[in-house]
C-alpha positions as CSV (number, residue, x, y, z in Angstrom):
1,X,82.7,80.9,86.1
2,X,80.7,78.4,87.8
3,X,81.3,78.2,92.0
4,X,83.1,75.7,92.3
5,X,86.0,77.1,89.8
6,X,85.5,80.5,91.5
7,X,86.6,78.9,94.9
8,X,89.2,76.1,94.2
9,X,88.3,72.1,93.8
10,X,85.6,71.6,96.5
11,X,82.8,74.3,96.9
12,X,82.5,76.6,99.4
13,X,80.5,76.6,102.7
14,X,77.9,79.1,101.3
15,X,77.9,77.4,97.8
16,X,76.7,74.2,99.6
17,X,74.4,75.9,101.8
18,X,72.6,77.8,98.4
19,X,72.5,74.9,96.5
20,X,70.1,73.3,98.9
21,X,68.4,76.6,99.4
22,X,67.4,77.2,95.6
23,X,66.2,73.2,95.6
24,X,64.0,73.2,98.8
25,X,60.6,72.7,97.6
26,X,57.2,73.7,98.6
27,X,56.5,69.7,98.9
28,X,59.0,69.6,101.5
29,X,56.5,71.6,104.1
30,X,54.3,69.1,105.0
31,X,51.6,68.1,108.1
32,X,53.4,69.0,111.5
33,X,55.5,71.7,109.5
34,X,53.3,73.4,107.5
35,X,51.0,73.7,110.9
36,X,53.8,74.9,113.1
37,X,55.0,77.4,110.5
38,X,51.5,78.6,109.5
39,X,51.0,79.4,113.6
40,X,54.2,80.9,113.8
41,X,53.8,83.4,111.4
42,X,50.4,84.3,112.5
43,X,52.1,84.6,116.1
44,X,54.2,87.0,114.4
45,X,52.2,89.5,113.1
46,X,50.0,89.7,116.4
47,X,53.2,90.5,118.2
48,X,54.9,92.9,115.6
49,X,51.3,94.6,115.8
50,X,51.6,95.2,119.4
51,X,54.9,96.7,118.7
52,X,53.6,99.2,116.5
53,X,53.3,101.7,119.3
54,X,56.2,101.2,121.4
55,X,58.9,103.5,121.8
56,X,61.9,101.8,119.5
57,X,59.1,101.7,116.5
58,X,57.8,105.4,116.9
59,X,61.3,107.2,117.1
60,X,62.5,105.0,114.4
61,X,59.8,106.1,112.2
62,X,60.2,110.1,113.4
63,X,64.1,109.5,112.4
64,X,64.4,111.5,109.1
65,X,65.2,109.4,105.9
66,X,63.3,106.3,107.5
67,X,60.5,105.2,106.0
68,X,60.6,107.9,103.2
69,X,61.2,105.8,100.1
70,X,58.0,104.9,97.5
71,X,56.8,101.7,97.4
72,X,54.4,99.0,97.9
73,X,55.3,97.4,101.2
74,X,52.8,98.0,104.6
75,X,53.8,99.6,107.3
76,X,51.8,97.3,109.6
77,X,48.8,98.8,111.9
78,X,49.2,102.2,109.6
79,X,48.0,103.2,106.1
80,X,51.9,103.9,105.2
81,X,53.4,101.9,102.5
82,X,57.3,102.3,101.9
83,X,59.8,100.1,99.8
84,X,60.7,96.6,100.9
85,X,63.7,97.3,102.7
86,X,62.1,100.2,105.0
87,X,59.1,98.3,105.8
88,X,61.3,95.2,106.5
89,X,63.3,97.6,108.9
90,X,60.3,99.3,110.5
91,X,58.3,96.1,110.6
92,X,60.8,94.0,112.1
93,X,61.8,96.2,115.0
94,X,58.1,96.7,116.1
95,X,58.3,92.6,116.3
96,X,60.4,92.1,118.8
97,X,59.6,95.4,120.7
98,X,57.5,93.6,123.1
99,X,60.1,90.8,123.0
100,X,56.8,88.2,123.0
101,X,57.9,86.7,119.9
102,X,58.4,82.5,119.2
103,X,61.9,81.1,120.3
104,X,64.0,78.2,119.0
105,X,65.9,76.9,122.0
106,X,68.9,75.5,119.2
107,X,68.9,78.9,117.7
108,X,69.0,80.8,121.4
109,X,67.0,83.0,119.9
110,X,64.0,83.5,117.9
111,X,63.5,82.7,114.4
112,X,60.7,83.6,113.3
113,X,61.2,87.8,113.9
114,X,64.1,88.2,111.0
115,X,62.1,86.3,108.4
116,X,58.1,87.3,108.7
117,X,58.6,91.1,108.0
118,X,60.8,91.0,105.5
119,X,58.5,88.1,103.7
120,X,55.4,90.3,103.9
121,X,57.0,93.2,102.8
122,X,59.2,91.4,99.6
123,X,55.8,89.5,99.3
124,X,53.8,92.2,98.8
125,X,55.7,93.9,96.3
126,X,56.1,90.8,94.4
127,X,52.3,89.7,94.2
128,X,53.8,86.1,96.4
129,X,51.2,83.5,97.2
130,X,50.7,82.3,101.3
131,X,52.3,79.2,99.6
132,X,55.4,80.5,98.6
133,X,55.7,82.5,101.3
134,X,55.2,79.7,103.7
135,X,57.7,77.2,102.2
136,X,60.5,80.4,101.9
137,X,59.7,80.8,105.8
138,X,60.8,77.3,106.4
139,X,63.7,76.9,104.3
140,X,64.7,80.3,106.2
141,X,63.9,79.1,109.7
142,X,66.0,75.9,108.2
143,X,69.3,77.8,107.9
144,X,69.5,79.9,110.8
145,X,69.0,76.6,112.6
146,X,71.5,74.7,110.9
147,X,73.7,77.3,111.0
148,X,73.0,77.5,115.1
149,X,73.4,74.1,115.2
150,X,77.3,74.8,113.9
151,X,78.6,77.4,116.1
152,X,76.0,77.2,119.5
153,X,76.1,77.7,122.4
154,X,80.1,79.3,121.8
155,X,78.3,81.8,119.6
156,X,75.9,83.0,122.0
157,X,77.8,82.9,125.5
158,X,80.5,84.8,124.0
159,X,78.0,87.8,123.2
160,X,76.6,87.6,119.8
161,X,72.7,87.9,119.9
162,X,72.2,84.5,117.3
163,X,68.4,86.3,116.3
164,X,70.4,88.7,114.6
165,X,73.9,87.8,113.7
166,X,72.6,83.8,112.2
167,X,68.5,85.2,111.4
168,X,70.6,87.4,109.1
169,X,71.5,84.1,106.3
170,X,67.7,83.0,107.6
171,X,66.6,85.9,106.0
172,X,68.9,85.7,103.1
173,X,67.7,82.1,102.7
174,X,63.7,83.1,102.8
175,X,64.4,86.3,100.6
176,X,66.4,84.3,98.0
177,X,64.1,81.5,97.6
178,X,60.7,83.6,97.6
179,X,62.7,85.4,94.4
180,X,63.9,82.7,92.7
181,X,67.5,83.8,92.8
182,X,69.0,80.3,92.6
183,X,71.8,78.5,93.7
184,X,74.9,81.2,92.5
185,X,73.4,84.1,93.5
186,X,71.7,83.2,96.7
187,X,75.4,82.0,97.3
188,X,76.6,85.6,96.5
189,X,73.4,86.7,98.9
190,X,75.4,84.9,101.8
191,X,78.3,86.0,101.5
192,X,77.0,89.3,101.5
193,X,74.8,88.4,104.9
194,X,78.5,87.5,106.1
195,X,79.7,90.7,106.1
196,X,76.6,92.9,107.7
197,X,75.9,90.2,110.6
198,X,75.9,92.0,113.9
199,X,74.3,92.1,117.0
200,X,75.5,92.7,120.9
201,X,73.8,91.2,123.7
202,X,75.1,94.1,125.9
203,X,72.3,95.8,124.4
204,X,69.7,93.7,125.7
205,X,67.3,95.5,127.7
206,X,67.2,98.5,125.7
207,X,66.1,99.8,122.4
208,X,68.8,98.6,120.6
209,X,67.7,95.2,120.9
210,X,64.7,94.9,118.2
211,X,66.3,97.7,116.6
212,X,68.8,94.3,115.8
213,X,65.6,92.5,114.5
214,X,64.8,95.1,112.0
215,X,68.5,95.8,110.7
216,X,69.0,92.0,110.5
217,X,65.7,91.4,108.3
218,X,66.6,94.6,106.2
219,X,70.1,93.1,105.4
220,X,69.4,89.8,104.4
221,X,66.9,91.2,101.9
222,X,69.1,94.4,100.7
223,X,71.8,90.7,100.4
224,X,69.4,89.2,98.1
225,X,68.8,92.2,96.4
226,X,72.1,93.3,95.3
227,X,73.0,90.0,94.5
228,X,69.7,89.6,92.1
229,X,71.7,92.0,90.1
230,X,74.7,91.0,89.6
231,X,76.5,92.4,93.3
232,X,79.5,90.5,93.9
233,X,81.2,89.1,97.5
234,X,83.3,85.9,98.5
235,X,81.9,82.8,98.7
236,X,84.6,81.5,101.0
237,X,83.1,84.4,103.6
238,X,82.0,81.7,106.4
239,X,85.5,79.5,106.0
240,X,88.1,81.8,105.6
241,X,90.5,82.7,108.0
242,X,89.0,86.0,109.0
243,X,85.9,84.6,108.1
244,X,82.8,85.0,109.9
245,X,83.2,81.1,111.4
246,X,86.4,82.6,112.7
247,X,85.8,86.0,113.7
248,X,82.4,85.8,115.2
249,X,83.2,82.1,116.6
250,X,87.0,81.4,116.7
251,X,89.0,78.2,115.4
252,X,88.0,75.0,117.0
253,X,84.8,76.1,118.5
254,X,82.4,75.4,115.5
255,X,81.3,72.4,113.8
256,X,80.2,72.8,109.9
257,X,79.4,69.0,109.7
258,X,75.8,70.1,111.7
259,X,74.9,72.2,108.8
260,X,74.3,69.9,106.0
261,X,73.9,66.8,108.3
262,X,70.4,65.5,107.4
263,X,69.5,69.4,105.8
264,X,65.3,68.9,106.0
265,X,64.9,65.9,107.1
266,X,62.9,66.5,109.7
267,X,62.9,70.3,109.0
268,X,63.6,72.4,111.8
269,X,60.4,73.9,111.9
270,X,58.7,70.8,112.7
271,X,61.3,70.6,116.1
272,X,59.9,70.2,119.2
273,X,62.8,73.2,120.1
274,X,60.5,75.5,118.9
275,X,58.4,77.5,121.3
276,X,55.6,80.2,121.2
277,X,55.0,82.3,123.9
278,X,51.6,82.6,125.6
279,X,52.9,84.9,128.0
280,X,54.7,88.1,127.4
281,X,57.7,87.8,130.1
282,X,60.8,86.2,130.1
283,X,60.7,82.3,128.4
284,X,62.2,81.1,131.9
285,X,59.2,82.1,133.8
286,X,56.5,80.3,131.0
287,X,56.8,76.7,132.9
288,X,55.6,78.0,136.2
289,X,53.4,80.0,134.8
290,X,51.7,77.0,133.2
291,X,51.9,75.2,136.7
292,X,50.1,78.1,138.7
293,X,47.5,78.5,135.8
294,X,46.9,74.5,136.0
295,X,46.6,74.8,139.6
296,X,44.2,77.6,140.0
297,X,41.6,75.7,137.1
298,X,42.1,72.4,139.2
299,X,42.0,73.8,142.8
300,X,39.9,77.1,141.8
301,X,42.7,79.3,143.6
302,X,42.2,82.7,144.9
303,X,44.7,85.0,146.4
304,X,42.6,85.2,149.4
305,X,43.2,81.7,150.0
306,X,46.5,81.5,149.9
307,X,48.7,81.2,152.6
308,X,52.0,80.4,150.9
309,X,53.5,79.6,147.4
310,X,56.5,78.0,147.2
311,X,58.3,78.2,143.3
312,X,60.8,75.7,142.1
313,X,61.9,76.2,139.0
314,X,65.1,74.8,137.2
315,X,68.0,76.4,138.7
316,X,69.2,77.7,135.1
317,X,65.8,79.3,134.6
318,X,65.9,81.2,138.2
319,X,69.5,83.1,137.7
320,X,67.5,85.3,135.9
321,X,64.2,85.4,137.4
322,X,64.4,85.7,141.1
323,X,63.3,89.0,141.4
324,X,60.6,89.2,144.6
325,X,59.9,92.9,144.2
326,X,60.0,94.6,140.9
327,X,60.3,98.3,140.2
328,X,59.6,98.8,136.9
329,X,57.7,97.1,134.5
330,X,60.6,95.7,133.0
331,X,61.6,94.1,136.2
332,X,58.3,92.8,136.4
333,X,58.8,90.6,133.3
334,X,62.0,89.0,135.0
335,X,60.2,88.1,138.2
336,X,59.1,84.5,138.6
337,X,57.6,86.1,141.9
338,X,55.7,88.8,140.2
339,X,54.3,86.6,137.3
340,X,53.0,83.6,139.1
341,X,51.2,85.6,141.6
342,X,49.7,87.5,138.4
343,X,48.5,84.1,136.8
344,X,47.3,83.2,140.1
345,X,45.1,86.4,140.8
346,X,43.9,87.0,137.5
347,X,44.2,83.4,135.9
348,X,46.4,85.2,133.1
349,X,49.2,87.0,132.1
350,X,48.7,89.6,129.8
351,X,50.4,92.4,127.9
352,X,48.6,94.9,130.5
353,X,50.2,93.5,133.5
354,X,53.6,94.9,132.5
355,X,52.2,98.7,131.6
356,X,52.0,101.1,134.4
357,X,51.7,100.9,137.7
358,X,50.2,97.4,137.7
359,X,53.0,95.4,139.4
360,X,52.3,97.3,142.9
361,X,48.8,95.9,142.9
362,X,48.2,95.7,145.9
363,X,47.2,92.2,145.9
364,X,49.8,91.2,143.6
365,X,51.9,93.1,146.5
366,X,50.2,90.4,149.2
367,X,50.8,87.3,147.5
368,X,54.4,88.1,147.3
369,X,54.6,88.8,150.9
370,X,53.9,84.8,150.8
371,X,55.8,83.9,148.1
372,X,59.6,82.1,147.8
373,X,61.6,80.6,145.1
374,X,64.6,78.7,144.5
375,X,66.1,76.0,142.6
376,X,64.7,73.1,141.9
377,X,66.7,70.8,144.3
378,X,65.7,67.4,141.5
379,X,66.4,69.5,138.5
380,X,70.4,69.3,138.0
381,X,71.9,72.0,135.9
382,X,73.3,69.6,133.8
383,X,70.0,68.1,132.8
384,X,69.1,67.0,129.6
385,X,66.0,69.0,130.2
386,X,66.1,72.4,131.5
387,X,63.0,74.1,131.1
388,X,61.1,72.3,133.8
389,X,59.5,73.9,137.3
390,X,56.9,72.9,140.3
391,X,54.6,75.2,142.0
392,X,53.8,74.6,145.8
393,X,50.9,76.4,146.8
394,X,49.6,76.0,150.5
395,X,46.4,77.0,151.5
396,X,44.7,78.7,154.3
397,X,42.8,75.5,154.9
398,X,45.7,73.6,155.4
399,X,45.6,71.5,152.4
400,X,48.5,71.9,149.8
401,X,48.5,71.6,146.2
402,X,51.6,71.4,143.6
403,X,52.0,70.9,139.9
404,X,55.4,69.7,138.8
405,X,56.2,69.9,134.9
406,X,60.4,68.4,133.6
407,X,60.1,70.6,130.1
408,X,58.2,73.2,128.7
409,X,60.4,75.2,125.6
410,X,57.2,77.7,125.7
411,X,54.2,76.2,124.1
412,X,54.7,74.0,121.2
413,X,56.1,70.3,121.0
414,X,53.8,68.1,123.4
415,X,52.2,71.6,124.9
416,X,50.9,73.4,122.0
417,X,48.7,76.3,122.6
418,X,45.1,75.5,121.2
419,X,43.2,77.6,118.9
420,X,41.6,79.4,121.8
421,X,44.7,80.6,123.1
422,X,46.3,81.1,120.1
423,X,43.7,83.7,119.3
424,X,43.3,85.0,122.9
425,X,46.9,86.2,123.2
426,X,46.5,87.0,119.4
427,X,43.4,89.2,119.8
428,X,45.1,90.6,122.6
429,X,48.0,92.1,120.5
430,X,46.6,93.3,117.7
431,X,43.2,95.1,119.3
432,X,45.9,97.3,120.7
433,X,46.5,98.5,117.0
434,X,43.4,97.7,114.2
435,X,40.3,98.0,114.7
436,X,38.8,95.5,115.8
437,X,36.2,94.4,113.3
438,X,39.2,93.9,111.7
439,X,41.0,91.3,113.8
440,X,39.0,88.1,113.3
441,X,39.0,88.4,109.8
442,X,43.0,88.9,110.0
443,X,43.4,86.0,112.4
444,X,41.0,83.4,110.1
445,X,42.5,84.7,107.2
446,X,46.6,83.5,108.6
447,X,44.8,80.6,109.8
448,X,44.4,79.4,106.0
449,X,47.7,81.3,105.1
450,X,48.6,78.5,102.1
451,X,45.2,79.2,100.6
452,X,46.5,83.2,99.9
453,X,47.6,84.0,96.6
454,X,48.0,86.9,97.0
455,X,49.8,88.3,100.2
456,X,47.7,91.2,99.5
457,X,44.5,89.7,100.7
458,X,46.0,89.4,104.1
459,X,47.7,92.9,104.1
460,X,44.9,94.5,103.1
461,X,43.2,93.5,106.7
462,X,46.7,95.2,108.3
463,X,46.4,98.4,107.5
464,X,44.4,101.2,109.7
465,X,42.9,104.1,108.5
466,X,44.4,107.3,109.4
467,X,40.6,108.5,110.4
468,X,40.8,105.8,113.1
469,X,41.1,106.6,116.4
470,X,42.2,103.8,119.0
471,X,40.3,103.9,122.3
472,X,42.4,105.8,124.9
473,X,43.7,104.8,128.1
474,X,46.8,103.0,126.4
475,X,50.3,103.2,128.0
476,X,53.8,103.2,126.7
477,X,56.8,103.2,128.7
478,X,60.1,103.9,127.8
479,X,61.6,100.8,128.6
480,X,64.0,100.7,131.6
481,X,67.9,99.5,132.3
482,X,67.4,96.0,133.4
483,X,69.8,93.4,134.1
484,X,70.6,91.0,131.8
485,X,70.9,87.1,131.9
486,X,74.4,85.3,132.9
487,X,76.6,85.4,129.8
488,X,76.2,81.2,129.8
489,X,72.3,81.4,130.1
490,X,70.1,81.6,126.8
491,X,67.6,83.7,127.7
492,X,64.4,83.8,125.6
């Protein structure tokens, strides 16, 4: 029985939605697409590296029955390797554990974490070329975009984490096409998706929140795998009544037209929406970041200096932010305050500066002494643009300098991060984990990621001998309560 017969006269939502899955084509991925995708998945694996360690990953891989199957997939930064699905759930938790992963700001979330680990891992244990794998990473990053496009923001102010509950037909979509499945089955694969979507934003700030990552990655693939042989579901699961349009949406608050409505053309990963970050803190703090950072190379700023900074971000990206004395480390990612001073002082932000004791430096503890922000009083809420901030900084020799930018989605669009940063925040990440003879290789060898054919040559560089011993002095912390964003802020 073909689809359409299955369904009634006109074919389903899903059906649709596979059919231009199965016939996107590694042609498609071209110039500004194949280089933004190629960077986002090397941006990827640093972060998921970094990850490796934190809390959420170890207990997840201590939890009995995780982890335990045979198979060929990597455990990343170990010399573990598991089946697909446990590597896909392992691997994709330790991605967003540092929550320093890329960001769409259509999605309101981040694309790239549901689909990398579970491509590696599928890859692996299907001998897939950096081609293939590639083009599957776009056409998933182009449906749980679309799909974003359809029910956003409704989806995400009402509480649904969109990384999760929409990466999960992303992942369906990459898993399906790296397979071959085609058009019926990778149809079936939705509908499948449909049904183990999930994903709460009131469990942001803890654990619980890459834990969504890894689930979501794990059931798009187990999706595509059941439906590879022969699983059955409905392929009116997004249009039904109690349908997930319906049930995770509601009627009248969705709009399907924005799905198919110019499907590739340009592809979403080509969007100037899509942003890494260089920083890892809160997405809302990354444009006066970039500000203070310009300043201090123009000006040569030091904290001594200083007699005053004055931050003005967009009022949208403050609710959030406006935190002039962090606690905890958590905190300390949430605090325009704390973060500025730190790029000002050191001239970067690293992963280091949110371990340990570091925000009561006590010259990080000076500068925000001298430090205010509020909203931008030229930046309207209701902007087109919303991502934009000035830094004021006056000086002890009474001159005063600022830096005003109207957008900045993290770095990509008209802002890209250049190859040296790329691989400073990169090298930064994963020296945390491999060895780090290893890490060059690993980052020259993504750089050329459609050359691969076989994912193997690049996992090869990912795995750590259990001889190795990393250098000590590393810190882990159990990550605090923190408060979340506003229900109607999207919070990367």
């Amino acid at each position: 029985m073909d689809d359409a017969a299955a369904v009634g006269t006109a074919p389903s939502i899903l059906t649709r939605l596979a059919e231009r899955i199965a016939a996107f084509d590694a042609g498609q991925v071209t110039g500004k697409a194949l280089a933004q995708a190629r960077t986002c998945i090397l941006d990827t694996i640093g972060v998921t590296l970094a990850g490796v360690e934190e809390p959420c990953t170890r207990i997840l891989l201590e939890t009995p029955g995780v982890a335990d199957a045979p198979g060929k997939s990597l455990l990343m930064g170990t010399g573990r390797r598991t089946s697909a699905l446990d590597a896909t759930l392992v691997n994709g938790t330790a991605s967003h554990a540092l929550d320093f992963d890329d960001f769409s700001g259509v999605l309101g979330g981040h694309q790239s974490v549901p689909l990398v680990p579970l491509l590696f891992a599928l890859g692996e244990e299907r001998g897939a070329t950096g081609r293939a794998l590639i083009t599957a990473y776009a056409v998933g990053v182009e449906t749980e975009i679309r799909i974003a496009r359809a029910v956003n923001f409704h989806h995400y102010d009402k509480g649904w984490h969109p990384t999760a509950t929409l990466g999960v037909f992303g992942a369906v979509a990459a898993a399906s096409h790296l397979v071959g499945l085609g058009p019926r089955r990778t149809a079936t694969a939705l509908a499948i998706a449909a049904s183990l979507a999930g994903g709460l934003k009131a469990n942001f700030g803890t654990m619980t929140k890459p834990l969504h990552i890894g689930q979501c990655g794990r059931s798009g693939l187990l999706a595509a795998l059941l439906a590879e042989r022969g699983f059955d579901a409905s392929l009116q699961a997004m249009e039904h009544r109690q349908g997930f349009l319906d049930v995770f949406n509601g009627p009248g608050t969705y709009d399907v037209a924005k799905i198919f409505a110019d499907w590739a053309e340009p592809l979403e990963i080509s969007a100037d929406s899509i942003g890494l970050k260089q920083y890892p803190c809160c997405g809302s703090t990354h444009a006066a970041i970039f500000m203070m950072l310009e300043l201090r190379r123009e000006h040569g700023l030091r904290p001594e200096n200083v007699a005053g900074i004055t931050l003005l971000p967009h009022g949208r990206r403050l609710k959030h932010t406006d935190n002039p004395r962090p606690r905890t480390s958590l905190e300390a990612k949430f605090s325009v305050q704390y973060v500025c001073a730190r790029a000002l002082k050191d001239g970067a932000v690293r992963l280091r500066d949110f371990e340990g004791d570091a925000h009561f430096d006590p010259v990080i503890a000076r500068l925000l002494d001298v430090t205010e922000a509020r909203p931008h009083p030229d930046m309207r809420d209701d902007a087109a643009e919303q991502w934009g901030a000035e830094v004021i900084v006056a000086l002890k020799d009474g001159r005063t300098v600022r830096r005003r930018i109207e957008n900045l989605v993290g770095r990509g669009g008209p802002y890209p991060m250049s190859s040296d940063e790329l691989w400073d925040k990169f090298s930064d990440c994963a020296e945390r984990i491999l060895p780090r003879e290893q890490v060059a290789p690993l980052f020259e060898r993504l750089e050329t990621l459609e050359s691969v054919t076989d994912i193997a040559q690049v996992t090869r560089l990912l795995e750590v001998s259990p001889l190795y011993k990393r250098p000590p002095g590393r810190i882990v912390l159990v990550p605090a309560g923190a408060e979340t964003a506003p229900e109607t802020t999207w919070v990367p």
